[in-house]
N, C-alpha and C positions, 0 to 999 in steps of 0.2 A: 671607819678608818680612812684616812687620806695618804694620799704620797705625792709629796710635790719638789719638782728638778726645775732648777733655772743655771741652764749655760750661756756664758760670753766666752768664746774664744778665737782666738787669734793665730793665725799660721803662716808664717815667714820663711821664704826660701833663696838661697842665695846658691853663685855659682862657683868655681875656684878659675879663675884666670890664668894665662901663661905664667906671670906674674908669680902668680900664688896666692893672690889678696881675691878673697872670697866677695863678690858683687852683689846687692840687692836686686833681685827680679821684681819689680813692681808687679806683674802681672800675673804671677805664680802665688802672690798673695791672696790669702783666704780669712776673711771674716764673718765669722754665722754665729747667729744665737737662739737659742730655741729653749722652749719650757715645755712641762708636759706636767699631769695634773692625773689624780686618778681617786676618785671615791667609791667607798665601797660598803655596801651592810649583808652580813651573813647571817642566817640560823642554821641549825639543825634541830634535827628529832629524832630520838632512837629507841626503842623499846624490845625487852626482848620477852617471849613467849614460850614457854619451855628451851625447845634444842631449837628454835626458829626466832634469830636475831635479825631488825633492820636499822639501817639510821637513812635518813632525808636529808638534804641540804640544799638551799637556795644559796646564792650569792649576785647581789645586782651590785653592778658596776655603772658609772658614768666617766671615763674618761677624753681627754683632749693634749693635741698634741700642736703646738704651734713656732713654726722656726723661720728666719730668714736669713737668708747671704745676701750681708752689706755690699759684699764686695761685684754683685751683680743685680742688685735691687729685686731678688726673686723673692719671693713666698711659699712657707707649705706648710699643711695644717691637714688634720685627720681629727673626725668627732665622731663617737657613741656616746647619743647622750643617754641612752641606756641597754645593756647587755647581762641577758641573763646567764646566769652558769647553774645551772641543778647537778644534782647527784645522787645515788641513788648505792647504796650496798646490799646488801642480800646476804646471809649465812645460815645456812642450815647444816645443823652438828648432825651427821648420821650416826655417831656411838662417840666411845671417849677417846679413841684416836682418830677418827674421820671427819670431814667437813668439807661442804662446798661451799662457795660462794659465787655470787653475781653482782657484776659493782657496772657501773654507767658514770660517766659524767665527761663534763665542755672544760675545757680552760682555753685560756687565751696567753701566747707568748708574744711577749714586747721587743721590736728592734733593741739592743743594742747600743751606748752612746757609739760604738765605734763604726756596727753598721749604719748609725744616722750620719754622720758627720761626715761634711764633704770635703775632708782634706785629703790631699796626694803623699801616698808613701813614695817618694822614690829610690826606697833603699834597691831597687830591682830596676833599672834603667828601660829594660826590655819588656817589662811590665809589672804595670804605675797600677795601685791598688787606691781606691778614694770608696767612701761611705758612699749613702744614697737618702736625702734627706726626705724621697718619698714611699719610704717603707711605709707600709703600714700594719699593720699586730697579725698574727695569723690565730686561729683559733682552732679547735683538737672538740672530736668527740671521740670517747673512746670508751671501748664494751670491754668486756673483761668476765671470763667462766675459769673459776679454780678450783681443784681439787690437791687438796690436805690430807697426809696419813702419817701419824706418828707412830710409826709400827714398834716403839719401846724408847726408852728412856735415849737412847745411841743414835736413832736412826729416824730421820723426817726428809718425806720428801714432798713436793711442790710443785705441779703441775698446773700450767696458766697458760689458756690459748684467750687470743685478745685480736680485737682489730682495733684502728684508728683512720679515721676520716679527717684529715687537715685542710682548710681552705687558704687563701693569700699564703702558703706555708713559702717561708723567707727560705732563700737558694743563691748558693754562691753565681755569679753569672759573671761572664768575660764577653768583651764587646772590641772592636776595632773602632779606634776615631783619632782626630788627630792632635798631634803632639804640644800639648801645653804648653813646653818652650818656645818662646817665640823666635829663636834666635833656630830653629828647624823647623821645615814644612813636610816630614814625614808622616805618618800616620803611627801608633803604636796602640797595643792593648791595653786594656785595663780590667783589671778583678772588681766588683763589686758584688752589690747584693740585689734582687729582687721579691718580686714574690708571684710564685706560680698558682695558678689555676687554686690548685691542689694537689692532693698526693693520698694513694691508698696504702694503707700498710696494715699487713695482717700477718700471724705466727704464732709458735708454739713458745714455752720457757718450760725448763726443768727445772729445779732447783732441791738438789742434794745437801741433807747437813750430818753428815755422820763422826761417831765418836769409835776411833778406831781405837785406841787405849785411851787408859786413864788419865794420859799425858799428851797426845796427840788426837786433832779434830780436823776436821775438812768440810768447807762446802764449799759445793760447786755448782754453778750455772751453766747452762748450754742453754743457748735461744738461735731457733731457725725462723728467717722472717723472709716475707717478700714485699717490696716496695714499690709501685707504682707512680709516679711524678706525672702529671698533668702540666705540660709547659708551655704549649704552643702558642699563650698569648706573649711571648717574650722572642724577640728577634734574633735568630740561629739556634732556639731550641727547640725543642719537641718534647714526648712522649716519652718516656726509658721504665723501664722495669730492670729490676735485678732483685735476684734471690741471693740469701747471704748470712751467716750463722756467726756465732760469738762464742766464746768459752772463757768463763772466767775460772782459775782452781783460788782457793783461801787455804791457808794450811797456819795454825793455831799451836805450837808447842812451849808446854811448860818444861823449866827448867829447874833443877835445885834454886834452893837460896832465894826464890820468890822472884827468879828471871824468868820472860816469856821471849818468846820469838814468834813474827807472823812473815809470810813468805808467800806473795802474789803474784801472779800471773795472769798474763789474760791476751788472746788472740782474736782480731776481729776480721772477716775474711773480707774481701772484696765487697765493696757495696757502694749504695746512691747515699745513703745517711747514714751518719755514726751511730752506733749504740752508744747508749748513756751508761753511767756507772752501776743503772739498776736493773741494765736490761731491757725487759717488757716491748723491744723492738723500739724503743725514744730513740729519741735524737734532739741533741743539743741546738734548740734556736738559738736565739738572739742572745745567750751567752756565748757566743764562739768570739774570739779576739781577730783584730784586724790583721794589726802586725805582728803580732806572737805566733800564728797561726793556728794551729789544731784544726779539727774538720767541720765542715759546714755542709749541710746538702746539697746536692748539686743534678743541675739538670743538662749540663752539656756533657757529662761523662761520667767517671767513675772515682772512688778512695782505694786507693791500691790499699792489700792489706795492710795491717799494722798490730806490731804484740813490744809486748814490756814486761817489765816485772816490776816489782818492789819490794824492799824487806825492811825489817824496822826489829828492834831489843827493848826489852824493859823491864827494869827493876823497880818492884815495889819495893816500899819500908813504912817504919813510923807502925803505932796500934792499929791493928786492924788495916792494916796496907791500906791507911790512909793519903799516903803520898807518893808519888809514881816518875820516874826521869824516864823518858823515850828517845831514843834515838831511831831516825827514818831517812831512810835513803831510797828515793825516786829513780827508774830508769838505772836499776846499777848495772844493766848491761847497754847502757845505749844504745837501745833498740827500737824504740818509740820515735820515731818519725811518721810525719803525716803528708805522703805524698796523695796529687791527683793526678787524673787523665784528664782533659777538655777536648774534642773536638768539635768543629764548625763547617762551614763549605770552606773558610776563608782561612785557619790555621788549625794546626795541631799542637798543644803544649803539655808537657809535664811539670808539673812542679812539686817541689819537696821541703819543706820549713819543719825546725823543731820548735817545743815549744816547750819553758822550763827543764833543761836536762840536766839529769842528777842532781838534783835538791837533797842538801841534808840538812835536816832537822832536828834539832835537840827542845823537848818538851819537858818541860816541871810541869805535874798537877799536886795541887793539895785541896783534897777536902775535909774540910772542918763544920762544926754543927750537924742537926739533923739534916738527912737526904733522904726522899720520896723516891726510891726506888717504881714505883708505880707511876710517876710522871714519864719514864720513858722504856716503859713496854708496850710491847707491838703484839696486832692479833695475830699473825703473822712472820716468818721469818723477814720476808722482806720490806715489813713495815707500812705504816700506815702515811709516810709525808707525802705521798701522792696524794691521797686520801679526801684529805682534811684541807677545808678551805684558806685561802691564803693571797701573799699580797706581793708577793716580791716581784724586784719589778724584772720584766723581761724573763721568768720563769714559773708563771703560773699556771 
C-alpha cells in the first residue's frame, strides 16, 4: 500500500492602515511546499486452539518526508527507510462468559499538515501560533492485559490495565521571540509544536455495558491514568507528571414507533494529554487542529478540565428498518472548551479556544441489497480498529 501528499502553498498577510485600505506585508509572506510518501506491506497470522486464540502481525514501513520554505531558501526532510511495527494479541477463553487477553504492538503517529506548516495565525495578536516544519513521527509501544465477564445476556463488563512508551511524542510548546512584524521591535509568543524526549503513560479502564430494561442500556467507561513527559531536550521545559481520570456515560433508549434516543456525556479531569474517544489513556497526536483548537499534549503545563455532552433522535422506517433519518446535536450545552495552563521562567499564560460548537446534523441512511453483518463485529466491546494494521496517515 502507498500514500502519497504533495503541498504548494502560499500565505499572504496584509495590515489595515488609518486609512482603512489593508497593505501588503512583503515580509509576513510565506511560501513552503513539501511532499511526504509512505509504503507499506502487512501480514498476519491467527490460529486458534480450543479456548486459546492468537493472531501475529508484522507491518514494515518505509517512509520520507521532504519540505522547503521558498520564502527563506530552508530545507527539511525526515527518512525511515525502514520501520518495523509487530503485534501480537493473546486470548484465552477461561469458560463461556470469561476471557483474558494480552495484545502488544508499535504504531507510529504522523505530524499533522497543520502542525507541519509554517504559517502565522494571527488571529490572537498576543499570541501568534505557526506550524514547525521539523516534526518528526513519534512512535508508541504499547502492552495491554484484559479481562472480560459476561455475567448474562444484560451485563459485560471490561477491565484493561495498559502502559505505553512513546518516543519524539509531538507536544504543544510556546516559546518567546521576536515579532514578525516588521513595523515593531517587540518580542512576542508563539504556540507551536515539538517533539519531546518521550512520555510514559500507564493505567486502569473499566468498561460497563448493562441492559437495565428492555428499552433502556448504558455503557460506561471510567479510565485512571498517569502520564509522565520527558522534556527537557526543549528550551523552558522539563519533566511533568500528572495523574488524571475520564468518565464517559452512553445511555441508548428505544422509543415507540421505531424512534431511538442516545444521550452522552463525558468529563476529562485535569491532565498533560487528552483522552481520545476510546479511552485506553491515548491521546490525540497529529490529528489535533491548529486553529480550531481542541487539546494537544503538552509539556510546559496542564488541560484544565473539560466535559460536554451530546444527544442525537432517530426514526427508523421502510422493511426491516432498512432506512434510518438522525438528527445530532454536538455540545447542546456549551460546555466543551479546551482550555490550557503554560508556564515558563519568562511568562504565564492561559488560554481557551472552542472547537466546532453545537453541530447539528441531519443524517439519511438507506441500506439496500445484502449486508455482512459479520464484517463489522468486534471480539470485544471496544473493538478491534486499534488492533488491526493500518495506513492512515497521521493516526497509526
Amino acid at each position: 500500500r502507498m500514500a502519497y501528499r504533495n503541498y504548494d502553498s502560499n500565505n499572504d498577510n496584509f495590515l489595515q492602515n488609518q486609512a482603512g485600505d489593508y497593505v501588503y506585508i512583503p515580509a509576513l509572506n510565506v511560501k513552503y511546499k513539501y511532499n511526504d510518501v509512505v509504503y507499506a506491506a502487512y501480514t498476519t497470522y491467527s490460529r486458534q486452539v480450543k479456548n486459546f486464540s492468537f493472531q501475529l502481525g508484522l507491518r514494515a514501513e518505509s517512509s520520507e518526508y521532504n519540505g522547503e520554505l521558498l520564502t527563506k531558501m530552508q530545507q527539511f526532510s525526515n527518512k525511515y527507510p525502514v520501520s518495523l511495527f509487530p503485534s501480537l494479541f493473546i486470548t484465552q477463553k477461561l469458560n463461556k462468559k470469561e476471557d483474558l487477553q494480552l495484545n502488544y504492538s508499535r504504531k507510529v503517529n504522523r505530524p499533522s499538515f497543520f502542525q507541519l506548516i509554517p504559517f502565522i495565525d494571527f488571529s490572537d495578536s498576543l499570541n501568534l501560533i505557526v506550524g514547525n516544519p521539523n516534526l518528526v513521527p513519534e512512535f508508541t509501544n504499547l502492552l495491554e492485559f484484559s479481562y472480560q465477564n459476561q455475567f448474562n445476556h444484560k451485563n459485560t463488563v471490561l477491565v484493561n490495565m495498559y502502559g505505553r512508551l512513546t518516543s519524539n511524542l509531538i507536544t504543544r510548546f510556546q516559546f518567546k521571540d521576536a515579532n514578525p512584524d516588521p513595523s515593531k521591535a517587540d518580542s512576542i509568543l508563539f504556540t507551536s509544536y515539538a517533539n519531546a524526549n518521550k512520555s510514559y503513560n500507564y493505567g486502569i479502564e473499566l468498561t460497563g455495558k448493562n441492559k437495565l430494561t428492555g428499552w433502556w442500556d448504558i455503557t460506561t467507561n471510567l479510565n485512571f491514568f498517569n502520564v509522565i513527559i520527558k522534556a527537557e531536550n526543549l528550551t523552558g521545559a522539563e519533566s511533568i507528571e500528572q495523574f488524571s481520570w475520564f468518565v464517559k456515560l452512553n445511555n441508548n433508549i428505544k422509543l415507540p414507533a421505531n424512534f431511538s434516543i442516545q444521550f452522552t456525556g463525558e468529563y476529562q479531569a485535569k491532565s498533560v494529554v487528552p483522552v481520545n474517544s476510546g479511552g485506553r489513556g491515548g491521546y490525540g497526536g497529529g490529528g489535533g487542529g491548529m486553529f480550531g483548537g481542541g487539546s494537544q499534549p503538552t509539556a510546559q503545563g496542564y488541560i484544565k478540565p473539560v466535559y460536554g455532552a451530546d444527544f442525537s433522535i432517530r426514526k427508523d422506517f421502510l422493511k426491516n428498518n432498512a432506512a434510518s433519518v438522525t438528527l445530532q446535536v454536538s455540545d447542546i450545552f456549551r460546555t466543551r472548551v479546551y482550555d490550557t495552563y503554560a508556564e515558563t521562567n519568562f511568562f504565564i499564560q492561559e488560554n481557551s479556544r472552542r472547537r466546532d460548537p453545537q453541530i447539528v446534523r441531519l443524517n439519511f441512511n438507506w441500506r439496500f441489497g445484502k449486508f455482512d453483518i459479520a464484517l463489522f463485529k468486534r471480539k470485544n466491546m471496544k473493538g478491534e480498529a486499534d488492533n488491526m494494521p493500518g495506513m492512515q496517515q497521521g493516526g497509526q
